[in-house]
Structures are given as C-alpha cells and as structure tokens.
Backbone as XML, in Angstrom:
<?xml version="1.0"?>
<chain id="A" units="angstrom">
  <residue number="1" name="UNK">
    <atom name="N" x="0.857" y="-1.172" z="0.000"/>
    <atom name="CA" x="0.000" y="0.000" z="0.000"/>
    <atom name="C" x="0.900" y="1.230" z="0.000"/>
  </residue>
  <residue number="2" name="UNK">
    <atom name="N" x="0.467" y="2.055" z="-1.177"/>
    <atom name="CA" x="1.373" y="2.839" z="-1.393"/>
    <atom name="C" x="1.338" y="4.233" z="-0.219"/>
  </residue>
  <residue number="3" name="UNK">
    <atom name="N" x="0.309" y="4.474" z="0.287"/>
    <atom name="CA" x="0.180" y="6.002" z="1.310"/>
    <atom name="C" x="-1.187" y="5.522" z="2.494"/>
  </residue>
  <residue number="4" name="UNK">
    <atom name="N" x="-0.700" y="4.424" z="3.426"/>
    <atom name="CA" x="-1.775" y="4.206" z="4.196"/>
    <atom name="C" x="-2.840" y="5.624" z="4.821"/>
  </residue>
  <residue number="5" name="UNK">
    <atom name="N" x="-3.745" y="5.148" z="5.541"/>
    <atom name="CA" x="-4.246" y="6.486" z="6.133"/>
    <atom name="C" x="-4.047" y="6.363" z="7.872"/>
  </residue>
  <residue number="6" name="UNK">
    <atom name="N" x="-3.831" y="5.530" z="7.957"/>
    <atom name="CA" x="-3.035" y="4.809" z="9.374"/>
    <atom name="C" x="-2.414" y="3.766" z="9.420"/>
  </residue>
  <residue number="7" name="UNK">
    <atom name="N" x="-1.409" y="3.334" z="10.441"/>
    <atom name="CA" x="-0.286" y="2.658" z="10.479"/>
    <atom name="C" x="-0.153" y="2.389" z="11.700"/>
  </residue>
  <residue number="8" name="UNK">
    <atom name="N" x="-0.033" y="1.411" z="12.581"/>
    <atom name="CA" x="-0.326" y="0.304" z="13.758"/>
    <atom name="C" x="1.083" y="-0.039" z="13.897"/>
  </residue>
  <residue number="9" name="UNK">
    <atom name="N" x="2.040" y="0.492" z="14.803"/>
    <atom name="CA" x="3.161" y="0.565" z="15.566"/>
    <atom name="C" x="3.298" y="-0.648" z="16.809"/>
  </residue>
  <residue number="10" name="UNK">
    <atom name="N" x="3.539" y="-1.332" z="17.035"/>
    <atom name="CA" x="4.055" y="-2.145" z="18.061"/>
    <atom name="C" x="5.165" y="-3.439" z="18.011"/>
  </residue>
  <residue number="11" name="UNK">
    <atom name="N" x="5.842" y="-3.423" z="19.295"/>
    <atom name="CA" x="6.908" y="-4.578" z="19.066"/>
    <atom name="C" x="6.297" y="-6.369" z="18.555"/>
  </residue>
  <residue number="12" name="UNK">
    <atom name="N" x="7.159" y="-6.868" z="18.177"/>
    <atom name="CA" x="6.847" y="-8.329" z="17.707"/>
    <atom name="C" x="5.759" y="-9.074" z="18.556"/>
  </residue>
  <residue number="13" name="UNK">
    <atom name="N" x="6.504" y="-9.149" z="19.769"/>
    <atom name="CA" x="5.673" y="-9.861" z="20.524"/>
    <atom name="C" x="4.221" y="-9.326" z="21.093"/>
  </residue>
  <residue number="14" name="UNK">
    <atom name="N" x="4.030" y="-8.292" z="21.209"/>
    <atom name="CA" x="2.498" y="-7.686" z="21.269"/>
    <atom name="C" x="1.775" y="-7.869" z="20.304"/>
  </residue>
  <residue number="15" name="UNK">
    <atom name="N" x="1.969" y="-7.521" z="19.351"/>
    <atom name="CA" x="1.575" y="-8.211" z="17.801"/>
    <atom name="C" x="1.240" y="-9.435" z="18.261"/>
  </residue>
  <residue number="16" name="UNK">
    <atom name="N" x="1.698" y="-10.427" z="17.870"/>
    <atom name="CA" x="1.377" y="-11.601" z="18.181"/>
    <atom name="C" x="0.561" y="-11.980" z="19.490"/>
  </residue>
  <residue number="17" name="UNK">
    <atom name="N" x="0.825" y="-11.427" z="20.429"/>
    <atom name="CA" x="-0.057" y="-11.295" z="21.870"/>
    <atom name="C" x="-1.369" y="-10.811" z="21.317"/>
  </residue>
  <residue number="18" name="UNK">
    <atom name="N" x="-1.107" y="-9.839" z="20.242"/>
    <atom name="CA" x="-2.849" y="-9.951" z="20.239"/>
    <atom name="C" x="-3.863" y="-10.246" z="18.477"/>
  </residue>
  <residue number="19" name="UNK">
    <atom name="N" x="-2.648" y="-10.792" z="17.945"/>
    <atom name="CA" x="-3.067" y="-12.022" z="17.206"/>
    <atom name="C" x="-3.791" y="-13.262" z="17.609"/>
  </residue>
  <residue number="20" name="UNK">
    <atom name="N" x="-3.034" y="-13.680" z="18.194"/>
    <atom name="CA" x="-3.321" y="-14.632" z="19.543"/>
    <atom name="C" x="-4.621" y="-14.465" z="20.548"/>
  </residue>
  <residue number="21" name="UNK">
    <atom name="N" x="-5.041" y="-13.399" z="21.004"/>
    <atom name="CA" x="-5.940" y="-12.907" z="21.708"/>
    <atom name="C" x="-5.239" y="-12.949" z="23.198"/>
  </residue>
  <residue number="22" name="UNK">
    <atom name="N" x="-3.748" y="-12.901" z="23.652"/>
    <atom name="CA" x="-3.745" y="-12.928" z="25.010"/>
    <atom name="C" x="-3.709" y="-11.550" z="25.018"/>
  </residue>
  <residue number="23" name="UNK">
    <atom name="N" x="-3.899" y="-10.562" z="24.481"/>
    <atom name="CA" x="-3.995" y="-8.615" z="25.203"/>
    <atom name="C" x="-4.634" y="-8.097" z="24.027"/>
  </residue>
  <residue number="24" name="UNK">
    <atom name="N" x="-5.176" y="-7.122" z="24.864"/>
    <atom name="CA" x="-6.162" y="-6.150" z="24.540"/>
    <atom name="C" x="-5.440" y="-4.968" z="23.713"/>
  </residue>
  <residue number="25" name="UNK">
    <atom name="N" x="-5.621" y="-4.940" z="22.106"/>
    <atom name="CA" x="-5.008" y="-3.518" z="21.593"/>
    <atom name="C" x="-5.194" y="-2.557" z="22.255"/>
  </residue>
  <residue number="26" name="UNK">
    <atom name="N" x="-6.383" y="-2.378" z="22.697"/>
    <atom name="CA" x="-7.179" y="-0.629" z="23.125"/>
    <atom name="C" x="-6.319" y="-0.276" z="24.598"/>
  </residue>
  <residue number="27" name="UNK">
    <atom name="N" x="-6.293" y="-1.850" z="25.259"/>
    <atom name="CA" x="-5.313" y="-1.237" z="26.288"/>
    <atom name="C" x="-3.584" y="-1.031" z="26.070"/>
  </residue>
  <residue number="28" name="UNK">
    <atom name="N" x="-3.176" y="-1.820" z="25.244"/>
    <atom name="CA" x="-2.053" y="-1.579" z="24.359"/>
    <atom name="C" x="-1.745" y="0.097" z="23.630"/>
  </residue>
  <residue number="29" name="UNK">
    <atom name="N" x="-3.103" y="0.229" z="23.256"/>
    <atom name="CA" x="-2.971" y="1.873" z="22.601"/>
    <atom name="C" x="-2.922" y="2.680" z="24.026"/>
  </residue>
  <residue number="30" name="UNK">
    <atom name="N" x="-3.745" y="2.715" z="25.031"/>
    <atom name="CA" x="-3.957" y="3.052" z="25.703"/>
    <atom name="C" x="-2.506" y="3.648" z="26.618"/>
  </residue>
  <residue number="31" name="UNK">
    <atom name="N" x="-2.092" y="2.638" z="26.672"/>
    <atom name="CA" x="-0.383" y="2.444" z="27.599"/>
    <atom name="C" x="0.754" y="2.850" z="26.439"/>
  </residue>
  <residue number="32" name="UNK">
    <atom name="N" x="0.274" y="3.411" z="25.237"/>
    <atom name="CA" x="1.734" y="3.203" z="24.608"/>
    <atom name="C" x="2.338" y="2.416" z="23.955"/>
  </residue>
  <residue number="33" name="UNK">
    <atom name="N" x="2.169" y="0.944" z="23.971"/>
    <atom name="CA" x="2.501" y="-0.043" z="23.366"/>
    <atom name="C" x="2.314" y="-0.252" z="22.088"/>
  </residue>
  <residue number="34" name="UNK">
    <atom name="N" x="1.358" y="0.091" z="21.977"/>
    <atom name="CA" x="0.348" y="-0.043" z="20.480"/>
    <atom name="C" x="-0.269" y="1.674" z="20.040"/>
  </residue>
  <residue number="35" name="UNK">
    <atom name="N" x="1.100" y="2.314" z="18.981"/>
    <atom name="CA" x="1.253" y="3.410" z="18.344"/>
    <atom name="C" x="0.638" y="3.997" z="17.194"/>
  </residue>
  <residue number="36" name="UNK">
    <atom name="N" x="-0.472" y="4.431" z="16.924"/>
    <atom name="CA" x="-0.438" y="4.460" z="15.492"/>
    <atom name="C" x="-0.004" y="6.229" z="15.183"/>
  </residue>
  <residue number="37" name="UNK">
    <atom name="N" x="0.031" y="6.149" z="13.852"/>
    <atom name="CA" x="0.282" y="6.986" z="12.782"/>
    <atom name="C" x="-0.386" y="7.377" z="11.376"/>
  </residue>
  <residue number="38" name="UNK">
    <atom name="N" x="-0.398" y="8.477" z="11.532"/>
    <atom name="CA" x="-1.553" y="8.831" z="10.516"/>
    <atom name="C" x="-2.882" y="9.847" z="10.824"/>
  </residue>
  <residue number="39" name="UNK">
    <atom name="N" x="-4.131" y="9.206" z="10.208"/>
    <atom name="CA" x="-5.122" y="9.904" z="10.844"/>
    <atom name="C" x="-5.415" y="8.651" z="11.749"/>
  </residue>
  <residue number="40" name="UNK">
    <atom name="N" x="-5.882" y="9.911" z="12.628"/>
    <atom name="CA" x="-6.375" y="8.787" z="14.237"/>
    <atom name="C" x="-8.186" y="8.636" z="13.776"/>
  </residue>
  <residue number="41" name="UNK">
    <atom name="N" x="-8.541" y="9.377" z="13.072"/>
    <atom name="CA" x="-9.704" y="9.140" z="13.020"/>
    <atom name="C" x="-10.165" y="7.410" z="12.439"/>
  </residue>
  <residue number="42" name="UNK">
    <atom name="N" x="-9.000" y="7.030" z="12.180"/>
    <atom name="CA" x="-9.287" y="5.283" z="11.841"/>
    <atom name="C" x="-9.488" y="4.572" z="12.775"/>
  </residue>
  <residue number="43" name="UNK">
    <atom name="N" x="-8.650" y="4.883" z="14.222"/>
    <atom name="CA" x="-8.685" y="4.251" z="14.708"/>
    <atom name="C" x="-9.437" y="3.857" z="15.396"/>
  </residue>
  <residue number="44" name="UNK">
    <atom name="N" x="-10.553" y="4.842" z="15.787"/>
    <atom name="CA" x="-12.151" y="4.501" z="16.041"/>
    <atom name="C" x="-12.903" y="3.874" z="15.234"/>
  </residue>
  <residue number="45" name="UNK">
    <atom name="N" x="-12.426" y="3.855" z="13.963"/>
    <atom name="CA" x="-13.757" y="3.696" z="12.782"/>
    <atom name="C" x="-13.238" y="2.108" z="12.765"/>
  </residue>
  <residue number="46" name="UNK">
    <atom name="N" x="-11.899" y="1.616" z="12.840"/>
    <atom name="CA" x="-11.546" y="0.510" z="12.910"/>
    <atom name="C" x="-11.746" y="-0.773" z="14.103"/>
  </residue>
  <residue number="47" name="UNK">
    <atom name="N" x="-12.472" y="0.172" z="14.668"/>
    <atom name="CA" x="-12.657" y="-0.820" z="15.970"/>
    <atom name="C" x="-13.138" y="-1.846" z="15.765"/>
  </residue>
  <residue number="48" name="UNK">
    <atom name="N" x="-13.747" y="-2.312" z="14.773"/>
    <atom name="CA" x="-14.127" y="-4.160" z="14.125"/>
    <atom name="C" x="-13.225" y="-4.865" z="14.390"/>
  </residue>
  <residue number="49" name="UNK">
    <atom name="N" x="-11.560" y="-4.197" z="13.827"/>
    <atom name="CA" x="-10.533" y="-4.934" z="13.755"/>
    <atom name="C" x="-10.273" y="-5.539" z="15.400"/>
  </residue>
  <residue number="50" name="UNK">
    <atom name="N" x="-10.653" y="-4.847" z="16.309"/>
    <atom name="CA" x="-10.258" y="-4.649" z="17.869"/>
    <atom name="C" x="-11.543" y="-5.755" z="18.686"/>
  </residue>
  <residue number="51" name="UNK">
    <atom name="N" x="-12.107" y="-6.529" z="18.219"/>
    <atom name="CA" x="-13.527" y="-6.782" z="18.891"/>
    <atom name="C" x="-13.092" y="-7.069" z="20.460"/>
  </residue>
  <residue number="52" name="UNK">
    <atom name="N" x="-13.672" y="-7.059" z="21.331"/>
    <atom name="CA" x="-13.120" y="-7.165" z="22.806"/>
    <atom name="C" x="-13.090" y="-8.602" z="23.129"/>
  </residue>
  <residue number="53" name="UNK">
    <atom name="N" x="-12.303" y="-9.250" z="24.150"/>
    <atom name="CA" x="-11.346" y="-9.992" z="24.039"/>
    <atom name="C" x="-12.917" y="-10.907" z="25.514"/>
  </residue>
</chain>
C-alpha cells in the first residue's frame, strides 16, 4: 500500500499477543505499546478490527 491512512506501531511480541488474543489492543494503545500513525480518526472507525477480548 502505497500512502496508508493509518499505520499500527508495536513490538513483535504484542503483535502476536494480540493475534493470539492474550492482550487487549485498546489497552495496548492506551499504555503506549500499540502506536499508530496517521489519521487517528481510523482508529475509532476501525474498531471491528479490535472486537473485545
């Protein structure tokens, strides 16, 4: 993708932690862990991607 409109920042293993379903992105975003970039307005609209755990 040539010019995302957001971009989802975090180390390997959180990734996978919540591939996996052992942690919560929102609390991940929440704390820092889980960064994005871009417009933030995705990151609400994306909350499908996030369903609660």
């Amino acid at each position: 993708m040539e010019d995302p409109r957001l971009t989802l920042r975090t180390r390997f293993e959180d990734f996978v932690d919540i591939v996996g379903g052992r942690k919560d992105p929102r609390r991940l975003l929440a704390t820092g862990r889980l960064r994005p970039r871009g417009d933030l307005r995705w990151v609400w609209r994306s909350r499908e991607m996030f369903p609660p755990l």
